[in-house]
Structures are given as structure tokens and as C-alpha cells.
N, CA and C of each residue as an Amber inpcrd file, in Angstrom:
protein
   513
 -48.2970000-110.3610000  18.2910000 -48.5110000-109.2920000  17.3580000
 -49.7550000-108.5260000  17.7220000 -49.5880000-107.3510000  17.4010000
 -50.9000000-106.6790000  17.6200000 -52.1080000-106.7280000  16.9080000
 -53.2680000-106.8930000  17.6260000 -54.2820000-106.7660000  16.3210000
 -54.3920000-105.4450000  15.4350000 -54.8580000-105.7320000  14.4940000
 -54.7300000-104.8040000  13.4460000 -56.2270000-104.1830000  13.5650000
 -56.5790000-103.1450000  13.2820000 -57.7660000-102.4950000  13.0220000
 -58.0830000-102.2710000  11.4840000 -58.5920000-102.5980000  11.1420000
 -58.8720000-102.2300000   9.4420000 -60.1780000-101.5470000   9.2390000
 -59.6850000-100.5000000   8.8090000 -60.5180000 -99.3530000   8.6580000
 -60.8320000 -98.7290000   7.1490000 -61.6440000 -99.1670000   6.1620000
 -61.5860000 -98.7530000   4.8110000 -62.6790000 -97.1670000   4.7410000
 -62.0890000 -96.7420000   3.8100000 -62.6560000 -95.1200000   3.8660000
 -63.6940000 -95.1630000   2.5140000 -64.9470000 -95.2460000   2.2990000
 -66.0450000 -95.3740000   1.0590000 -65.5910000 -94.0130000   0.4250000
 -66.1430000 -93.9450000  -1.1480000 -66.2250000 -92.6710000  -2.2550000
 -66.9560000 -91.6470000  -1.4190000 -67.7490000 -91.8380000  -0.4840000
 -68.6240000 -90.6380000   0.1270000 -67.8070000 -90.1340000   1.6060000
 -66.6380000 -90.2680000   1.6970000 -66.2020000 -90.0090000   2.3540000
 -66.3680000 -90.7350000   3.9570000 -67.2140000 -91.6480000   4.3890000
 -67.4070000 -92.5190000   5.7020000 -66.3340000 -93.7210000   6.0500000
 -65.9210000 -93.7470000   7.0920000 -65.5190000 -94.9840000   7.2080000
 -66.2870000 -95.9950000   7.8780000 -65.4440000 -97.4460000   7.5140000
 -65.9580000 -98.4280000   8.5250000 -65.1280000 -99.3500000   8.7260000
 -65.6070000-100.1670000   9.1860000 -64.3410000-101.5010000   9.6900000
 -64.2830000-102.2160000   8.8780000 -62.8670000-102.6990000   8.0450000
 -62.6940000-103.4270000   7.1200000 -62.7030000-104.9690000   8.0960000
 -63.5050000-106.1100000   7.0190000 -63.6710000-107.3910000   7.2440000
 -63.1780000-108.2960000   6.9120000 -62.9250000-108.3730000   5.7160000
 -62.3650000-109.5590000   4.9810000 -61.1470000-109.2270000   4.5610000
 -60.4670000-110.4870000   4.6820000 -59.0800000-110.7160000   4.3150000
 -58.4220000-109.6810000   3.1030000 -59.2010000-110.1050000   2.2720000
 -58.6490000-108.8990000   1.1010000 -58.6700000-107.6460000   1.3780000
 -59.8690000-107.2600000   1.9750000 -60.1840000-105.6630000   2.8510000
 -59.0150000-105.7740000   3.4250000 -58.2180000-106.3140000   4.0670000
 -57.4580000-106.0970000   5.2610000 -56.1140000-105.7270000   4.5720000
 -56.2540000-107.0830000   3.5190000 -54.8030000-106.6550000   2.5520000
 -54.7380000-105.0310000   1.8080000 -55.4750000-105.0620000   1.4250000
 -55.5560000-103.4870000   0.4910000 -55.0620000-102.4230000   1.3760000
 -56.3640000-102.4060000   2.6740000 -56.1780000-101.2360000   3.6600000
 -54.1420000-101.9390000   4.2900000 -53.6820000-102.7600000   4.3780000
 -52.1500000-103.0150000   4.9270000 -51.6860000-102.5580000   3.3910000
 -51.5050000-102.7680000   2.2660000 -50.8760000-102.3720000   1.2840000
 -50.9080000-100.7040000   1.1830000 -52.2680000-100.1520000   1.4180000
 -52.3290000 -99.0670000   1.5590000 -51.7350000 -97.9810000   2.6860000
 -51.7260000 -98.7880000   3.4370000 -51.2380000 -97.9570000   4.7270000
 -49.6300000 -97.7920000   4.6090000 -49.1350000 -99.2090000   3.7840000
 -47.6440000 -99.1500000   3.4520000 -47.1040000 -98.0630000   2.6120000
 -48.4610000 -98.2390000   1.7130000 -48.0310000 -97.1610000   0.5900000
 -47.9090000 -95.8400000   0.9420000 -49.1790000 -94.9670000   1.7430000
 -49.0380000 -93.9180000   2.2150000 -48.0690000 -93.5960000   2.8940000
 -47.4090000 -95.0120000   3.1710000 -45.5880000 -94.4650000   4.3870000
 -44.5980000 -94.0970000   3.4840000 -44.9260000 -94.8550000   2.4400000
 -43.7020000 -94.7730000   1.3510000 -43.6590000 -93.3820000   0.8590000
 -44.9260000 -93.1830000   0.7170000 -44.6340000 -91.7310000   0.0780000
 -44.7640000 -90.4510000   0.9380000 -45.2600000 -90.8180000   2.4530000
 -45.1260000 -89.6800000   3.2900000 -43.0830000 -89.9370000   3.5470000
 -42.6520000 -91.2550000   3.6130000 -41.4370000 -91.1370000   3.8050000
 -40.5490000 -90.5240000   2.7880000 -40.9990000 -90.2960000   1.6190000
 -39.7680000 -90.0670000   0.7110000 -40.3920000 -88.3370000   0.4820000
 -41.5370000 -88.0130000   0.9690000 -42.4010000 -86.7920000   1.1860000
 -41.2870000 -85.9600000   1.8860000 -41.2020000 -86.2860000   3.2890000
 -40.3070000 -86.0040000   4.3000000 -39.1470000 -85.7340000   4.2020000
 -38.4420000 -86.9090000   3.5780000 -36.8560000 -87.0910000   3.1980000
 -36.8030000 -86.0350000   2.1060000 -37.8860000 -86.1610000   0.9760000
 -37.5840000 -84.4030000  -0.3020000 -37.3300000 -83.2930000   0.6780000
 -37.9330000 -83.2190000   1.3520000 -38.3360000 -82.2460000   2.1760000
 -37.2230000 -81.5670000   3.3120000 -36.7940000 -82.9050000   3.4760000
 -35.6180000 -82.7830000   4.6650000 -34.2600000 -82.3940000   3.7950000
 -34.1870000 -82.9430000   2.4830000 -32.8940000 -82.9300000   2.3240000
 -33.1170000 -80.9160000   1.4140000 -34.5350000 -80.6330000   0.7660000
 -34.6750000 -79.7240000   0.3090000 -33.3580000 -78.7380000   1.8510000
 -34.0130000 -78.9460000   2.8230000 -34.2680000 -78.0930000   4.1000000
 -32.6810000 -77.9660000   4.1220000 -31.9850000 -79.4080000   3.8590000
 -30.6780000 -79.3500000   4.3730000 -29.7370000 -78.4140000   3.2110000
 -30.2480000 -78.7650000   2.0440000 -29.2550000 -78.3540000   1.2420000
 -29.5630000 -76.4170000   0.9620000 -31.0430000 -75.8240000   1.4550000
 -30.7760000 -74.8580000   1.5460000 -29.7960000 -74.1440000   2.5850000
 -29.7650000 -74.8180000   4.0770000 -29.2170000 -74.5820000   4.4430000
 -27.3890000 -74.6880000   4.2150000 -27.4110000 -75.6680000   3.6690000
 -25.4100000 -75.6410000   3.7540000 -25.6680000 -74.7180000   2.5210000
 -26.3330000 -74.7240000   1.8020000 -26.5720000 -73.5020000   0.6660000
 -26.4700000 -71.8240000   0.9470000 -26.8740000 -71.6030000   2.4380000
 -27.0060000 -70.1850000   2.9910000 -25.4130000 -70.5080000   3.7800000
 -25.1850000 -71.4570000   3.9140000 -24.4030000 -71.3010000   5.3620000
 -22.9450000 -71.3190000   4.5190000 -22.8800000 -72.3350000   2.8110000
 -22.2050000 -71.7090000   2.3720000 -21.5440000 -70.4380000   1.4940000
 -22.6080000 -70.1680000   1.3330000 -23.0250000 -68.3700000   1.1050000
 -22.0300000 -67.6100000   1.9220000 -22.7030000 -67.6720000   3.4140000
 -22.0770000 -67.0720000   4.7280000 -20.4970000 -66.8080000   4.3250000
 -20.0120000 -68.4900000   4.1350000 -18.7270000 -68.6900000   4.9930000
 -18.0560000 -67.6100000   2.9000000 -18.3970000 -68.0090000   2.3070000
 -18.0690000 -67.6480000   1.0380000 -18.0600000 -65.6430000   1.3730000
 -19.2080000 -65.3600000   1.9080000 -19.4190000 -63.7280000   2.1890000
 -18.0050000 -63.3220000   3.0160000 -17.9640000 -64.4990000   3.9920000
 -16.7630000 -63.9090000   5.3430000 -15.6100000 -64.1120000   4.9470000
 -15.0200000 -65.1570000   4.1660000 -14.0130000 -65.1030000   3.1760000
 -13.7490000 -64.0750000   2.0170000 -14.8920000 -63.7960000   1.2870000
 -14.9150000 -62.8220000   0.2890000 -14.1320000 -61.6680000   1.3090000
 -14.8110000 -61.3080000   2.3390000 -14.4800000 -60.1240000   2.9530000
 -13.4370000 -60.3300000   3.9960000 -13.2550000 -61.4350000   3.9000000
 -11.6980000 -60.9450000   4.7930000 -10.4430000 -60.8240000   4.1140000
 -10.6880000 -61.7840000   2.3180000  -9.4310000 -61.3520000   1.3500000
  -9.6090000 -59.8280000   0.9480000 -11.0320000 -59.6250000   0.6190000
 -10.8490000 -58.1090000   0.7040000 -10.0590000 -57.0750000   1.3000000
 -10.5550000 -57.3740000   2.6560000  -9.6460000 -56.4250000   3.8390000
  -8.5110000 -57.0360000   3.7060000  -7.8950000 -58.2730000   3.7840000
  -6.1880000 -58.3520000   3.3090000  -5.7750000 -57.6530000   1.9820000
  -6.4420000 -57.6500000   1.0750000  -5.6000000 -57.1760000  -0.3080000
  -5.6200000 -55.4640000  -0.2790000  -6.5030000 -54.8790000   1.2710000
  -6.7980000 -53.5660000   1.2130000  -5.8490000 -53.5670000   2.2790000
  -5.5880000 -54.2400000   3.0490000  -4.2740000 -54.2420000   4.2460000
  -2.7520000 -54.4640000   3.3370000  -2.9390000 -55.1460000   2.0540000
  -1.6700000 -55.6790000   1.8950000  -1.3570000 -53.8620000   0.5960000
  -2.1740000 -53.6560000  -0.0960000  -2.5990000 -52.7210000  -1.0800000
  -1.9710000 -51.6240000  -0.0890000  -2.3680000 -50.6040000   1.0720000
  -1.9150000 -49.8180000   1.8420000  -0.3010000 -50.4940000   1.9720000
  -0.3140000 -51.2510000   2.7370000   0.9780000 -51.9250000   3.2040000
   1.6710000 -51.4710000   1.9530000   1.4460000 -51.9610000   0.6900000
   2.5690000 -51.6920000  -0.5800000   2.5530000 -50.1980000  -1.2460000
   1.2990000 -49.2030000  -0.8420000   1.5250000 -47.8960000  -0.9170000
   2.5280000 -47.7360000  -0.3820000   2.5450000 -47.7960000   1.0320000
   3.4760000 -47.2180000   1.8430000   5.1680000 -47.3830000   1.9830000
   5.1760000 -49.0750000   1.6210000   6.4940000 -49.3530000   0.7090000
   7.1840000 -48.3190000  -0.0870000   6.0420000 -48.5710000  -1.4180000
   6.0760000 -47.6370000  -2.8060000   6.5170000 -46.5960000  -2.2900000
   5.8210000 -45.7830000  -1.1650000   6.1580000 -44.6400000  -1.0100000
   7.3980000 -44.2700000  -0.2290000   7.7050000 -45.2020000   0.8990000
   9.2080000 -45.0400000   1.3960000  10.1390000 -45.5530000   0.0770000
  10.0160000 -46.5840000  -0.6570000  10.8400000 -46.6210000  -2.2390000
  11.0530000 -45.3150000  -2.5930000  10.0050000 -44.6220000  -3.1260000
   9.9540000 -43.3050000  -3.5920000  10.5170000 -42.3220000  -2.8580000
  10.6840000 -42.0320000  -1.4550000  11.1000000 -40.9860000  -0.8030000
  12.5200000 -41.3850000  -1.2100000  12.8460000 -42.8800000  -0.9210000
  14.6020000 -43.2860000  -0.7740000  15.2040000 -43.2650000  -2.2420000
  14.1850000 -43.0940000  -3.2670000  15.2260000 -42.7570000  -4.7760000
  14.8400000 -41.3110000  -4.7200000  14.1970000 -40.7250000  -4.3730000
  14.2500000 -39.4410000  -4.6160000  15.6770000 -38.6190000  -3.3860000
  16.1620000 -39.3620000  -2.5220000  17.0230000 -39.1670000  -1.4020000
  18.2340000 -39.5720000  -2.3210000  18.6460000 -40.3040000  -3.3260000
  19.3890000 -41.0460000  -3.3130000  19.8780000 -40.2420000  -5.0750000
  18.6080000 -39.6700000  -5.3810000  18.8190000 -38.9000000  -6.5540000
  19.4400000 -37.6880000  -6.5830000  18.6030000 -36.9710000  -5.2780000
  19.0040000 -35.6420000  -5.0330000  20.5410000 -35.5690000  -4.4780000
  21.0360000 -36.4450000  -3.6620000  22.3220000 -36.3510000  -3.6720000
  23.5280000 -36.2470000  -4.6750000  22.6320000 -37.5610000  -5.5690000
  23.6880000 -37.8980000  -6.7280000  23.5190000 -36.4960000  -7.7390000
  22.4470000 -35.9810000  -7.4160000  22.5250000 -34.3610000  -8.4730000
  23.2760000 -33.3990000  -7.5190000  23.5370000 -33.5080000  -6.2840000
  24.1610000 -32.6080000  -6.0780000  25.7750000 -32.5520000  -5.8240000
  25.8620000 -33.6970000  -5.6790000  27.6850000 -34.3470000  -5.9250000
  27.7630000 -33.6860000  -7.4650000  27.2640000 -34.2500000  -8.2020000
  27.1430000 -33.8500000  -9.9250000  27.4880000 -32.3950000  -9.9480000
  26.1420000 -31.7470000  -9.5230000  26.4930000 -29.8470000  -9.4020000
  27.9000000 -29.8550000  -8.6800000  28.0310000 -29.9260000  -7.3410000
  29.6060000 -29.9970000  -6.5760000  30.3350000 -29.7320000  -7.6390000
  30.8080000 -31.0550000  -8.3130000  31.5620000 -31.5020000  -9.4870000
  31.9270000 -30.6740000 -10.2460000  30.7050000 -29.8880000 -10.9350000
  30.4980000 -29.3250000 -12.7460000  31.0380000 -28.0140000 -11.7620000
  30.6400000 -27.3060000 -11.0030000  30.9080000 -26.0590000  -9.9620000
  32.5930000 -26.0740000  -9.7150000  32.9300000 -27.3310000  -9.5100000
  34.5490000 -27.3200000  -9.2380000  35.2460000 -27.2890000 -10.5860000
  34.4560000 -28.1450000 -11.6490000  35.5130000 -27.9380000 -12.6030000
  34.7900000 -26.1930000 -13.3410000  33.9630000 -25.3370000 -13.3600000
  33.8340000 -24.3360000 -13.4660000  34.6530000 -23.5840000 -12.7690000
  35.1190000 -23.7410000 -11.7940000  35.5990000 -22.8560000 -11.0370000
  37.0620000 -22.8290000 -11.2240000  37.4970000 -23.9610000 -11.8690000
  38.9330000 -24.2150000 -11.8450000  38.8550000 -23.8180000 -13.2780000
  38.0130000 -23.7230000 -14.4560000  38.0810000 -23.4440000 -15.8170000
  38.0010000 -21.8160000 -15.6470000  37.7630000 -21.1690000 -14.4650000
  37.4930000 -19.7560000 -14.7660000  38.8860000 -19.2970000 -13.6390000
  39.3170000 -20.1330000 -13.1280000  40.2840000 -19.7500000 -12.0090000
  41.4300000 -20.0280000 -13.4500000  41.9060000 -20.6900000 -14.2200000
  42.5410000 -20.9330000 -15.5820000  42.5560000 -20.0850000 -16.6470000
  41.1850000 -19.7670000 -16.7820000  41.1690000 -18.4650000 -17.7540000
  41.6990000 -17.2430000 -16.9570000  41.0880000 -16.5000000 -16.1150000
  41.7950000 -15.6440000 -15.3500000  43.4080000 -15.6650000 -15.2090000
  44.1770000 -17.0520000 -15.5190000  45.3560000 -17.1150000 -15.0640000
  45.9620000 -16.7550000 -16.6970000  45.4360000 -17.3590000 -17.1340000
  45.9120000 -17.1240000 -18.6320000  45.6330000 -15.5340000 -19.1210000
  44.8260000 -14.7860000 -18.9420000  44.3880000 -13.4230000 -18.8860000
  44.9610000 -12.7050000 -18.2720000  45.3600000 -13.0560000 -17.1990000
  46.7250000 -12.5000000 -16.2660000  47.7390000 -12.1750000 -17.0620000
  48.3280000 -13.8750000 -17.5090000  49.4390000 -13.6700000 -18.1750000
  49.7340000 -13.3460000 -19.6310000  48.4860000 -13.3430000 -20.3060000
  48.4290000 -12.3840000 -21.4830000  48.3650000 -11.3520000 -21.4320000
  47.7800000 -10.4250000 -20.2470000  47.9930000  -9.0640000 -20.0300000
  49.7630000  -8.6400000 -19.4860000  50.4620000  -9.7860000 -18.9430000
  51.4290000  -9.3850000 -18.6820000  52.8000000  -9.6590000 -19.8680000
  52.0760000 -10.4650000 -19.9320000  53.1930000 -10.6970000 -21.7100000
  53.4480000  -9.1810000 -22.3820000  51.3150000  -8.5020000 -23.1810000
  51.2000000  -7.2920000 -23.6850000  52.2490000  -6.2020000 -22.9220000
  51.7320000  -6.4050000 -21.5940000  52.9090000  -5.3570000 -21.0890000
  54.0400000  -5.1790000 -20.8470000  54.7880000  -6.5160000 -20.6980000
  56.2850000  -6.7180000 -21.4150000  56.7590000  -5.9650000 -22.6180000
  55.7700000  -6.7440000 -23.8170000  55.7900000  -6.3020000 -25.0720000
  55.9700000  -5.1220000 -25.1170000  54.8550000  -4.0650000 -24.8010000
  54.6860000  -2.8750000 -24.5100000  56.0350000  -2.2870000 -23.9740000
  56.5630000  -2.6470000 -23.1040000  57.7990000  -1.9790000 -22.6840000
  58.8460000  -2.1180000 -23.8880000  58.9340000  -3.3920000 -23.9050000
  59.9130000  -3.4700000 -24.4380000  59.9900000  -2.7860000 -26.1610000
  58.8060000  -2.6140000 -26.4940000  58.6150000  -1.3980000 -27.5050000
  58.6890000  -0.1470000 -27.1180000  58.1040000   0.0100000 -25.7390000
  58.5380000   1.7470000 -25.4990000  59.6300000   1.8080000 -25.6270000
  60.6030000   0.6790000 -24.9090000  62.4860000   0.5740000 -24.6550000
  62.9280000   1.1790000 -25.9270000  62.7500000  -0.1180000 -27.1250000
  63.5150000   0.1150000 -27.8650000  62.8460000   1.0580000 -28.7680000
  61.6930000   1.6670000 -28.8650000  61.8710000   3.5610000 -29.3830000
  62.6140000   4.2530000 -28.4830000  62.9510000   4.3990000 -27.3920000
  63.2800000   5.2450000 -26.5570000  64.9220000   4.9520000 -27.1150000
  65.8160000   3.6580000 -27.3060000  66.6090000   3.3990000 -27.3400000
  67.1380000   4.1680000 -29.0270000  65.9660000   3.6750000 -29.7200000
  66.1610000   4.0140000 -31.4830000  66.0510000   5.8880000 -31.2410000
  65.3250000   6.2860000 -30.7140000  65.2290000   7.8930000 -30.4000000
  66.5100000   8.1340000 -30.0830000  66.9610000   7.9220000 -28.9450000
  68.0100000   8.3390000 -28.4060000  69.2750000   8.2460000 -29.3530000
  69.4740000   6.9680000 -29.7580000  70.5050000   6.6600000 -31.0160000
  70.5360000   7.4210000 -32.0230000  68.6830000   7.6720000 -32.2320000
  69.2480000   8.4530000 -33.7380000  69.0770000  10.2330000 -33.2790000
  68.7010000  10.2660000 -32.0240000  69.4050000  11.9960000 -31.6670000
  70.6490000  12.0620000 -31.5420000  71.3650000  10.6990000 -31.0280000
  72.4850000  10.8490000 -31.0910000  73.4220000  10.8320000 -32.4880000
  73.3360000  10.6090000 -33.6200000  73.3890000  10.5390000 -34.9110000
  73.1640000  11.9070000 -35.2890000  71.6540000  12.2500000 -34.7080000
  71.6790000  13.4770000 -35.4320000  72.5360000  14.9650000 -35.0540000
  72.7440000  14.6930000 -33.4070000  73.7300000  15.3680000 -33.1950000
  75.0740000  15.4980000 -33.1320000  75.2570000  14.4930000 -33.8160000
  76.5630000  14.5160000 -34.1400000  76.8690000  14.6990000 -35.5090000
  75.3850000  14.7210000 -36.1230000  76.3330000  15.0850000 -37.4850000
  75.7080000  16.3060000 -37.8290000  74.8260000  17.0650000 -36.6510000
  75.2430000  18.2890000 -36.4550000  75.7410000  19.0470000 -36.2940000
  76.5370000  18.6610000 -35.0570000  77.8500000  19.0480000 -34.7010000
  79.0620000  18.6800000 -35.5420000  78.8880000  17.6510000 -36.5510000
  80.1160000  18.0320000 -38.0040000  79.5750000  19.1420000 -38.5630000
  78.4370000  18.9610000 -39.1590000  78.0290000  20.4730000 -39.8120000
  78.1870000  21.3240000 -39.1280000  78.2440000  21.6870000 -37.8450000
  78.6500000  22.9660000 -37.0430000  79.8660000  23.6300000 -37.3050000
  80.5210000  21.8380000 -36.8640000  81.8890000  22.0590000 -37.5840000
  82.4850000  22.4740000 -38.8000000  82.1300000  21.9780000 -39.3520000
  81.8970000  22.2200000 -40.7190000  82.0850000  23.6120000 -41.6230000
  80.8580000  23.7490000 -40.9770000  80.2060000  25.5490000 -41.4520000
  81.2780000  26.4140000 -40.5180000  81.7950000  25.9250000 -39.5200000
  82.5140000  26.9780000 -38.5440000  83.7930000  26.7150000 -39.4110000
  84.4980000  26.1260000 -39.8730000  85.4460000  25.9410000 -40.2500000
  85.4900000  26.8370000 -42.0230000  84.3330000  26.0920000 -42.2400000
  84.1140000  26.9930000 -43.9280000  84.2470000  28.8750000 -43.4700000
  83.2600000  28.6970000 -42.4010000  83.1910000  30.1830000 -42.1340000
  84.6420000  30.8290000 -41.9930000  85.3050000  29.9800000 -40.9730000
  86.8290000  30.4440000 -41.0750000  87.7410000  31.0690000 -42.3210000
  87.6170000  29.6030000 -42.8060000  88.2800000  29.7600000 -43.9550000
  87.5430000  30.7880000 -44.8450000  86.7550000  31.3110000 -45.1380000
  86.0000000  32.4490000 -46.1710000  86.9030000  33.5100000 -45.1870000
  86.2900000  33.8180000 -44.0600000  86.7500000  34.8180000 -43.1100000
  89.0210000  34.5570000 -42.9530000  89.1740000  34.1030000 -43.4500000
  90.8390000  34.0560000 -43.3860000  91.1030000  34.5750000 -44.7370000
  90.5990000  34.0170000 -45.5360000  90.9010000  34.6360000 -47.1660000
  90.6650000  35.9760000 -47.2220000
């Protein structure tokens, strides 16, 4: 074993060489003690050191995560604009057709409701003018009949009077 040096430190600050057994014990109890507490000095110290660090370092990894879900939910956010927006172009594609089959549609049956009326307008104008004739006809027919009536029972009275005339003119 090694010899020991024992060295006690006086109130006035001097040292000297510790002598006696008990001197020797105190200054070894003491020297233990000062380890104990430079060791657990150290170890506060060390673990202070460590835990700031996984403290910054989990900071870090927490910052680089924060910011890389960021940039995904701003990658995925664009990504679903652009969805949204081809969605949106393809119902607005899908609308405009279906409105214009619709117009097509309402345009054909317009066209066939006015191609119908026209036909019916046709043939109510041609009915009227049937009608029409066939009223000019039969005045023309009732005229004629009753000139013929009237000349004939003119021509009795012609007769008539020519015959009266006779007869006055024979007497």
C-alpha cells in the first residue's frame, strides 16, 4: 500500500503534516468526503449537461418533424387543391353537357310544338277557306235559284200582262 501523506489545513489557512492516528483518520474521512461530494458535484453536473442536451437535441428532432409534417400537409393541402380542382373542372364538364342535352331537348320539343301549331294554323286557315267557299257556293247557288224564280215568275207576269193586254186589246 502506499504511504499516505496527511496533510491537515489550520483556521489561518497553513498547512502541515498530520501525525497522529486520529489526524490521519479525519484528514482520510475528509478526503473521502470531499470525493463524495465532488463526485455527486460532477454527476449533477454531468447529468444537468446531458439532459440539456437530449433536451436541445430533442427540440431539434421535434423542430424537423414539426417541419416536415408541415411541408407534407402543405404538399398533401396543394395535392387536394388540385384534385378539388380537376373534381370541379369534371362536374362543371359533366354539368354543362347535361344542360345542354336538356336545352337540345326543350329546343326539339319547341320546335315540334311550333312545327304543330303552324300545322294546325295551316289547317284552320284551310278549313276557313273551305268554309268560305262553300258559303260563297251556296250564295252563288241561292242567287242564281232565286234569279231563277224570279225570272220566271217574271216571265209569267210578262205573260200574264201580255195576255191581259191581249185580251183588253181583242175586246
Amino acid at each position: 500500500r502506499k504511504e499516505e501523506r496527511n496533510i491537515t489545513t489550520s483556521s489561518d489557512g497553513s498547512s502541515r503534516l498530520a501525525s497522529s492516528p486520529r489526524s490521519v483518520r479525519f484528514v482520510k474521512i475528509r478526503n473521502e468526503a470531499a470525493t463524495a461530494v465532488q463526485k455527486h458535484w460532477k454527476g449533477s453536473n454531468e447529468r444537468k449537461a446531458f439532459l440539456n442536451q437530449k433536451r436541445a437535441a430533442t427540440t431539434i428532432q421535434s423542430s424537423f418533424r414539426g417541419n416536415k409534417a408541415r411541408s407534407g400537409v402543405v404538399r398533401e393541402m396543394k395535392e387536394e387543391v388540385k384534385r378539388i380542382g380537376k373534381e370541379t373542372e369534371a362536374a362543371i364538364k359533366i354539368q354543362s353537357r347535361f344542360r345542354g342535352s336538356k336545352a337540345r331537348v326543350t329546343i326539339a320539343e319547341l320546335r315540334e310544338e311550333v312545327r304543330r301549331k303552324e300545322e294546325e294554323r295551316v289547317a284552320l286557315e284551310a278549313k276557313r277557306e273551305r268554309e268560305r267557299v262553300e258559303r260563297q257556293s251556296a250564295i252563288t247557288i241561292q242567287k242564281s235559284f232565286k234569279g231563277m224564280q224570279q225570272r220566271k215568275v217574271y216571265g209569267e207576269f210578262k205573260a200574264c200582262k201580255a195576255r191581259d193586254h191581249a185580251a183588253t186589246h181583242i175586246q
